[in-house]
C-alpha positions as CSV (number, residue, x, y, z in Angstrom):
1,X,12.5,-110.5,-6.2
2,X,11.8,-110.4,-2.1
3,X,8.9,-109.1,-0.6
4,X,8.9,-106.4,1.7
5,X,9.4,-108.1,5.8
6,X,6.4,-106.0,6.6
7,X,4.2,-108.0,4.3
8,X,4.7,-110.6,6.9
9,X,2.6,-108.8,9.4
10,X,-0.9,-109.5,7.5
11,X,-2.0,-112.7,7.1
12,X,-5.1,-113.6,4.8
13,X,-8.2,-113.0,5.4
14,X,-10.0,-116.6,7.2
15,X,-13.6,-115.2,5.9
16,X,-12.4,-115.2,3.0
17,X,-10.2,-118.9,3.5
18,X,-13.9,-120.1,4.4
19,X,-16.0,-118.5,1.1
20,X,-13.5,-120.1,-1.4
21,X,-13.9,-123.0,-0.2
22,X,-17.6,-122.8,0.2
23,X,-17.6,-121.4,-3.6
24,X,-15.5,-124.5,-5.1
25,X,-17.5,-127.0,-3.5
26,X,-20.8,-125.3,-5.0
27,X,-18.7,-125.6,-8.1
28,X,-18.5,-129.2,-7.7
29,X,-22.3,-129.5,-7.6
30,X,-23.0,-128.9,-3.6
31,X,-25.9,-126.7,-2.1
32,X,-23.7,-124.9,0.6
33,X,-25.6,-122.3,3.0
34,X,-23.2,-119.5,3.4
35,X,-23.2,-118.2,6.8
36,X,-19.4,-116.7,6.1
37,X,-19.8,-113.5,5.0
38,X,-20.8,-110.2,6.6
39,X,-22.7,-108.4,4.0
40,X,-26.3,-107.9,3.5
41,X,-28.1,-109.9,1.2
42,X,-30.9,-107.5,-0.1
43,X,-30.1,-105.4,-2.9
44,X,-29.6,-101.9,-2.9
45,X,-32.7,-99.7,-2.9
46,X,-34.0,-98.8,-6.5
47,X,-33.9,-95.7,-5.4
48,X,-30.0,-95.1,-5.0
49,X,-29.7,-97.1,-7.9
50,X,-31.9,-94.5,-9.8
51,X,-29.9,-91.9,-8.9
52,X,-26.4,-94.0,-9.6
53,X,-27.8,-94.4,-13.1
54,X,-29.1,-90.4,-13.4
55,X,-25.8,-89.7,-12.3
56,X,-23.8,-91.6,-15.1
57,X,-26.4,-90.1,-17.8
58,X,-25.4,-86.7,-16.4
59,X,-21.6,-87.0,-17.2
60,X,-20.8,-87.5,-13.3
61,X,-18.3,-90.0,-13.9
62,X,-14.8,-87.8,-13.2
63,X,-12.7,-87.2,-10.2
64,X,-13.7,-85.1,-7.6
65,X,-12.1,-82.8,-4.6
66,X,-10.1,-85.5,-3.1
67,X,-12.2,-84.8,0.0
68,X,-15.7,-86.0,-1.5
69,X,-18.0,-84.1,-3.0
70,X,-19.3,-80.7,-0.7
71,X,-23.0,-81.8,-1.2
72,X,-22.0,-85.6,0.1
73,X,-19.6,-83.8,2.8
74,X,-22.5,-81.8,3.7
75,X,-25.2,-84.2,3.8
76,X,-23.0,-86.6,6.1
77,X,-22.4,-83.6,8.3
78,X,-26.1,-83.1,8.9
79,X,-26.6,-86.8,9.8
80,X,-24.4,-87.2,12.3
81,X,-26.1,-83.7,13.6
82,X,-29.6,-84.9,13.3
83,X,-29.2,-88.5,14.3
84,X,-25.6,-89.0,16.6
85,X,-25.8,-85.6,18.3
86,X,-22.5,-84.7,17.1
87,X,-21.9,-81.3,15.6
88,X,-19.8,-81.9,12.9
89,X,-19.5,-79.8,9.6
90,X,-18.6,-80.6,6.3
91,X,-15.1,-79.3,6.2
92,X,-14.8,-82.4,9.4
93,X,-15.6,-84.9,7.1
94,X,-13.3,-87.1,4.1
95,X,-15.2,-89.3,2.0
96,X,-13.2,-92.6,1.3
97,X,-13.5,-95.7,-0.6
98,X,-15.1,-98.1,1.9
99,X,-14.5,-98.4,5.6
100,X,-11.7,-100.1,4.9
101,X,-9.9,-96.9,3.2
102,X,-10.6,-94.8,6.2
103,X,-9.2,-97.1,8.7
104,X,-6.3,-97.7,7.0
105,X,-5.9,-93.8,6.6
106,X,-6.6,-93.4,10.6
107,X,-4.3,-95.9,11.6
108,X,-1.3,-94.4,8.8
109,X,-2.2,-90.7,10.2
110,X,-2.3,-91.6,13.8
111,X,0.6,-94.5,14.9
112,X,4.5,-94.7,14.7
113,X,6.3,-97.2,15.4
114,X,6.2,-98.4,18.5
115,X,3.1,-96.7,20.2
116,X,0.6,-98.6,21.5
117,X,-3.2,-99.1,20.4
118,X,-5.7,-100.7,22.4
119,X,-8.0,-102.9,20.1
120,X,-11.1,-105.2,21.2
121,X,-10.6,-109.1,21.2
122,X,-12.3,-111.0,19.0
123,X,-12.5,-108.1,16.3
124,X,-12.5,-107.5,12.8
125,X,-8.5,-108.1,12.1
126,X,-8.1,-105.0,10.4
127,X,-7.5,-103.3,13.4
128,X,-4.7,-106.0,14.4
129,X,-3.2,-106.6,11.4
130,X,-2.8,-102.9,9.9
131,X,-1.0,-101.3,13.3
132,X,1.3,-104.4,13.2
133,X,2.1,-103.4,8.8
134,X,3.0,-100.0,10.8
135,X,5.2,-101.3,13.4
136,X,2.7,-99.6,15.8
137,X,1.5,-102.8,18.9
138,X,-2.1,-103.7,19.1
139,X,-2.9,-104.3,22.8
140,X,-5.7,-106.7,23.0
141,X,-8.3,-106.1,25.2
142,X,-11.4,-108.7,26.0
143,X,-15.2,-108.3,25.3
144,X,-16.4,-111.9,26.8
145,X,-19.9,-113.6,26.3
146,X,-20.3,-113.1,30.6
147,X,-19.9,-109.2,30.5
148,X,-22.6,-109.4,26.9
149,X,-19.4,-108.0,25.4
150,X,-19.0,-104.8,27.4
151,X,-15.5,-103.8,27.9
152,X,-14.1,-104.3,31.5
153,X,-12.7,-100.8,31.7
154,X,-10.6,-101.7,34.9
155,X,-8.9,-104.1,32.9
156,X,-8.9,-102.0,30.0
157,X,-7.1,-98.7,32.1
158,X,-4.3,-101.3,33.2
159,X,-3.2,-102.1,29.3
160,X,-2.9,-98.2,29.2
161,X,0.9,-97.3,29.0
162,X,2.9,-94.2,28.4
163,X,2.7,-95.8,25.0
164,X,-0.6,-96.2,24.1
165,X,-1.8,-94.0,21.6
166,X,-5.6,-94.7,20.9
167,X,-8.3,-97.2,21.6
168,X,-10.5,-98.6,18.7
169,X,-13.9,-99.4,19.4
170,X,-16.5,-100.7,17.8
171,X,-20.0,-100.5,17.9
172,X,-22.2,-102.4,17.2
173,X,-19.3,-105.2,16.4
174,X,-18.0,-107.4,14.6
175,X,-18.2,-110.8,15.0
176,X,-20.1,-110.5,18.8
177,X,-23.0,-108.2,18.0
178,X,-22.3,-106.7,20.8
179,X,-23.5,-102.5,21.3
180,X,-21.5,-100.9,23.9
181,X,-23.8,-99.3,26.3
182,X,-24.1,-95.4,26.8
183,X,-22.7,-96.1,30.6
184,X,-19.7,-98.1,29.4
185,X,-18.9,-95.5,26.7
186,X,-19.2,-92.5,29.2
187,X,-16.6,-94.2,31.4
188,X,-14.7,-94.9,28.8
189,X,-14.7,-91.5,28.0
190,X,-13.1,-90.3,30.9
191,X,-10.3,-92.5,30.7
192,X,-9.6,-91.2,27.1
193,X,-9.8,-87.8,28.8
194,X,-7.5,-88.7,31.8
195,X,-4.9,-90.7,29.8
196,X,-5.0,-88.3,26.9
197,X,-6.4,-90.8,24.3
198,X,-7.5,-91.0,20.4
199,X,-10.0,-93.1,20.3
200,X,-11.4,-94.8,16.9
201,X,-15.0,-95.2,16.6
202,X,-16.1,-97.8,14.2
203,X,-19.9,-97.2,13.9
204,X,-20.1,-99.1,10.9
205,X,-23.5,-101.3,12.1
206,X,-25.7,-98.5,13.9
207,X,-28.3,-98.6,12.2
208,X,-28.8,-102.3,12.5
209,X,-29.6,-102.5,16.0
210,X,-32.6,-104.3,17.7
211,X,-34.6,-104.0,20.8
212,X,-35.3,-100.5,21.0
213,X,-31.0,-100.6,21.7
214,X,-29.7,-97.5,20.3
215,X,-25.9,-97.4,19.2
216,X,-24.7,-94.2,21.1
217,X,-21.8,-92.6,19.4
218,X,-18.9,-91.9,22.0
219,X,-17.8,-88.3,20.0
220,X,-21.4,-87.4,21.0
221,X,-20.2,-86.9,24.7
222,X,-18.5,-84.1,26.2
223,X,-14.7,-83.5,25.5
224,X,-14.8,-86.2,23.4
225,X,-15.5,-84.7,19.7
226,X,-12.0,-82.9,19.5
227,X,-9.9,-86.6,20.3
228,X,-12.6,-89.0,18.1
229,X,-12.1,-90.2,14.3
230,X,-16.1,-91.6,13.6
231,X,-15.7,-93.7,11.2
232,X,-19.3,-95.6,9.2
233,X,-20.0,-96.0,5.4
234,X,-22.9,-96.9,3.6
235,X,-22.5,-100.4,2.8
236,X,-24.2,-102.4,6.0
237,X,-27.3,-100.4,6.0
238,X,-28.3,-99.4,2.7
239,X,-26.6,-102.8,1.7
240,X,-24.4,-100.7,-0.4
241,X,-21.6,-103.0,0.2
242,X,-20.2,-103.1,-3.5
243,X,-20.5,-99.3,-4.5
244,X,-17.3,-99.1,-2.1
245,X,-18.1,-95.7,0.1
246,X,-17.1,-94.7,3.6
247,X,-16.4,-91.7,5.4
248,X,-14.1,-90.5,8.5
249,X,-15.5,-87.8,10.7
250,X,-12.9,-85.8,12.7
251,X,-11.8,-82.3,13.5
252,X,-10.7,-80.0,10.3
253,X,-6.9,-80.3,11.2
254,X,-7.0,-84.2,11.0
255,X,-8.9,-84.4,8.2
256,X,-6.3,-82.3,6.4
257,X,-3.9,-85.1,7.6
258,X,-5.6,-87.9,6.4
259,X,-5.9,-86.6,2.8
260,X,-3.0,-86.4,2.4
261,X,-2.9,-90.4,2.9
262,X,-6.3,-90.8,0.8
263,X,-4.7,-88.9,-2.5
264,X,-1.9,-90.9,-2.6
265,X,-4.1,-93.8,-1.8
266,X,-7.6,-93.6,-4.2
267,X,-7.4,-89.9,-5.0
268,X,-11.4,-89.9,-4.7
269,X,-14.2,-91.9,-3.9
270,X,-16.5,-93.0,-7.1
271,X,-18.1,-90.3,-8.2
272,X,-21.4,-91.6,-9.4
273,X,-21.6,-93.4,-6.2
274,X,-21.3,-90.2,-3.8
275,X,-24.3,-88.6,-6.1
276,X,-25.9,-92.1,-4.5
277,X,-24.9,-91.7,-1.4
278,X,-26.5,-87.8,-1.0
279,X,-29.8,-89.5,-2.5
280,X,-29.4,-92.4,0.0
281,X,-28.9,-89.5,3.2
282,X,-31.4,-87.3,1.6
283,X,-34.3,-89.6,0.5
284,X,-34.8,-92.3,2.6
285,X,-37.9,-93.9,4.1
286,X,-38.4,-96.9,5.8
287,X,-35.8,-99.2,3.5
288,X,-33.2,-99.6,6.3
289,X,-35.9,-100.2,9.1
290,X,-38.0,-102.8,6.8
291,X,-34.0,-104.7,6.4
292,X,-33.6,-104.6,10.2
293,X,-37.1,-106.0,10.9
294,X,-36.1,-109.1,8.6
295,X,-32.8,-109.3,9.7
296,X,-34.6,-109.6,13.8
297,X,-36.6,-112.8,12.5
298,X,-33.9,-114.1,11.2
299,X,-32.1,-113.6,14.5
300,X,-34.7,-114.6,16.8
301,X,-35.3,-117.8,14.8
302,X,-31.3,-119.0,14.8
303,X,-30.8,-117.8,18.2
304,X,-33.4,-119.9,19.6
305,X,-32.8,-123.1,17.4
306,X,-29.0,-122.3,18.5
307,X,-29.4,-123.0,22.2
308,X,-31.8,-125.9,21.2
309,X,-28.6,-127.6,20.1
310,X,-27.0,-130.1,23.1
311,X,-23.6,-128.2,23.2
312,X,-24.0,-125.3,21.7
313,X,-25.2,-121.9,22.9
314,X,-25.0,-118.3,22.3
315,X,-26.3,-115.0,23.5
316,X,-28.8,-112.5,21.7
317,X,-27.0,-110.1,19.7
318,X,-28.3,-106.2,20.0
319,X,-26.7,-105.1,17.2
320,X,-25.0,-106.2,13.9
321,X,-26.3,-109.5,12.1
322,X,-23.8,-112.0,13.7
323,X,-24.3,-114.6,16.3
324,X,-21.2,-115.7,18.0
325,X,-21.9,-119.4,18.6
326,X,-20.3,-121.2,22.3
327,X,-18.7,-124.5,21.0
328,X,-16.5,-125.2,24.0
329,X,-18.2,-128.2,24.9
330,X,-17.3,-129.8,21.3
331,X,-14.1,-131.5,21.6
332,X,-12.4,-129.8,18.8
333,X,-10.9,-126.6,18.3
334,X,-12.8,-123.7,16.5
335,X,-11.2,-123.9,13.2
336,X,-11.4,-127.7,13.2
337,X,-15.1,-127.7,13.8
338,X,-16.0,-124.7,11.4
339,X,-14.3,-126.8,8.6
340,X,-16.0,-130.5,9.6
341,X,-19.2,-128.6,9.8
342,X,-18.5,-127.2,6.2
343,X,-17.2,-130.6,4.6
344,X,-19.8,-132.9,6.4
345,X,-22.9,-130.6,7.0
346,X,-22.4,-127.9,4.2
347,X,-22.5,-125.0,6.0
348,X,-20.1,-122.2,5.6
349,X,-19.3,-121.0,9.6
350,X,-16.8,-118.9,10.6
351,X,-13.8,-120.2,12.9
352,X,-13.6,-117.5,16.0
353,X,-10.1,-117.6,15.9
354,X,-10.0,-115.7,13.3
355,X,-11.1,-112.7,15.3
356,X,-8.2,-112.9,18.0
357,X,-7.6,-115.0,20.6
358,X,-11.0,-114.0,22.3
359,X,-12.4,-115.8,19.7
360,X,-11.3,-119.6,20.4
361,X,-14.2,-121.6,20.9
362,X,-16.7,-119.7,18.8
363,X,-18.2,-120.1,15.4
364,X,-19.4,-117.0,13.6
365,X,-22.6,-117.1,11.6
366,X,-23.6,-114.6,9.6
367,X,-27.7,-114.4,9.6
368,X,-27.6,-111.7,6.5
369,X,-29.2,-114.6,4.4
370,X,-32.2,-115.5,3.0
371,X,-34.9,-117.0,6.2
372,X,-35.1,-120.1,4.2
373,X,-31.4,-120.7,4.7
374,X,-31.4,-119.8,7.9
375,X,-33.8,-122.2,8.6
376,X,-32.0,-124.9,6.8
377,X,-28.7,-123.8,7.4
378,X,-29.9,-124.7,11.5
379,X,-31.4,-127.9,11.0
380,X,-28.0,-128.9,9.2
381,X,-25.9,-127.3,12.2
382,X,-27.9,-129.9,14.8
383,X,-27.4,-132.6,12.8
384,X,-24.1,-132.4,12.0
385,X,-23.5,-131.6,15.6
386,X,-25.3,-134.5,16.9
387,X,-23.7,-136.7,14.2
388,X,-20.1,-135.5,15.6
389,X,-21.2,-136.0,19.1
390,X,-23.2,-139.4,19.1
């Protein structure tokens, strides 16, 4: 049997490269600190829990409307009214199974072959592996550590072709922590507008912001609602990561469209977890902001035993819970370092190049871990730097 030529197009996932690893060699006996993987480490609130378990007890556990469940549809609808300024209405909104689902049902709904998408660089490789699956071109873009990963949109309006179809944002991101500004996203509104642009909002991390930064969603601003897909989902901040639950945001028309991707594709999301979800929307109190305030000490704590470290450095993150660590005064390529660092001073890092080309000369570390590790996982870093370097 062959495989299908497009399969050629993805390529595995280097997280995930990284965590087996990691995992075998803490089968073999090893204390590794695992700095690899982006999802939180607290455990969902008891109280979605409560109402996952209720729901099961309650014979909830059968398909739903394709779309999601009204009361889920409705309560995302007021959200994004109440707290993104975005007047969107149930019938704008298609419950998926993870982010994942609804990206890949954007990107099928939205790109032929050929047309052009402009995606960020470094980014999470969904968005420049999937377009390539469709024979659509991902059109790279740069956020660099000098602009504190704004986009240059000078550069950016030059990529633009007759071509070019959409641009995918994300914000906060993944792997630079990055939060695009309100100023940057206005302008980059009206290049949308003047070139006629979808644009594909990944607003995955917004509630896990620091600083009194606020993640601004771009739909939010004028004439921009009608040509946005808002895409989050529930697993970063209600560390609901595992219950497998996201949601696109669009006009009625395109969520129509996209459907028709996501029957043929999970038919519907859980349906115990969506009875979750409302609860989550519905019931929350201060879970999400007492998570943020642990994930900022963790982040203030690596980021200042970070640049403490002769050649290393890296910038404060405003959003997200990644720091996006300078090596370029290492002698040795990203990937070369992140696996030395892992053999010789057990700690699971993230090669940059993993994230695009943008990414060369980075490491990503992932502070949703325990403090202790974080701790730990730091002292090891300078020591296994200072060990390679000597």
């Amino acid at each position: 049997m062959k495989v299908a030529e497009r399969m050629n197009q993805l390529v595995p996932s280097g997280i995930r490269k990284v965590n087996e690893k990691a995992l075998a060699m803490e089968r073999a006996g090893e204390k590794v600190i695992h700095f690899e993987i982006g999802r939180p480490d607290f455990d969902t609130p008891e109280y979605i829990k409560e109402a996952a378990i209720q729901a099961i007890r309650d014979g909830k556990v059968h398909y739903t409307s394709n779309f999601g469940l009204m009361e889920l549809r409705q309560a995302i609808a007021e959200k994004l009214n109440r707290e993104n300024n975005i007047p969107y209405k149930a019938e704008e909104i298609l419950v998926t199974a993870g982010l994942s689902e609804a990206v890949m049902a954007v990107l099928e709904a939205t790109l032929n072959p050929g047309d052009e998408i402009l995606v960020p660089n470094p980014v999470w490789l969904n968005y420049i592996n999937v377009p390539k699956l469709l024979g659509a071109v991902p059109v790279l873009y740069d956020l660099t550590e000098e602009t504190g990963f704004q986009i240059d949109l000078d550069t950016l309006e030059k990529k633009i072709t007759p071509k070019t179809k959409a641009v995918v944002i994300v914000t906060p991101t993944n792997p630079t922590g990055g939060v695009l500004s309100e100023d940057t996203l206005k302008k980059l509104a009206d290049i949308c507008i003047q070139h006629n642009l979808m644009v594909i909002s990944d607003e995955v991390y917004e509630r896990i912001v620091y600083d009194g930064v606020k993640a601004v969603s771009i739909a939010s601003l004028p004439g921009m609602k009608e040509r946005t897909f808002t895409m989050n989902g529930f697993s970063k901040a209600y560390a609901m990561d595992g219950w497998r639950l996201g949601y696109v945001a669009a006009p009625e028309e395109w969520i129509k469209v996209l459907n028709k991707f996501h029957q043929h594709c999970a038919t519907c999301a859980n349906h115990m977890t969506q009875v979750a979800a409302i609860t989550a929307l519905r019931d929350e109190k201060d879970e999400v902001e007492k998570m943020v305030a642990e994930y900022k000490r963790r982040r203030d704590y690596a980021v200042k035993a970070i640049n403490a470290i002769p050649g290393l450095s890296c910038t404060l993150p405003k959003g997200a819970f990644y720091i996006l660590i300078n090596c370029k005064k290492i002698n040795m390529d990203c990937e070369a370092l992140a696996a030395w660092l892992l053999e010789n001073a057990k700690i699971a890092l993230v090669p940059g190049n993993v994230f695009g080309p943008g990414g060369e000369g980075y490491l990503r570390m992932s502070f949703a871990t325990g403090y202790d590790d974080v701790v730990e996982g730091c002292r090891r870093l300078a020591d296994g730097i200072a060990k390679l370097t000597k």
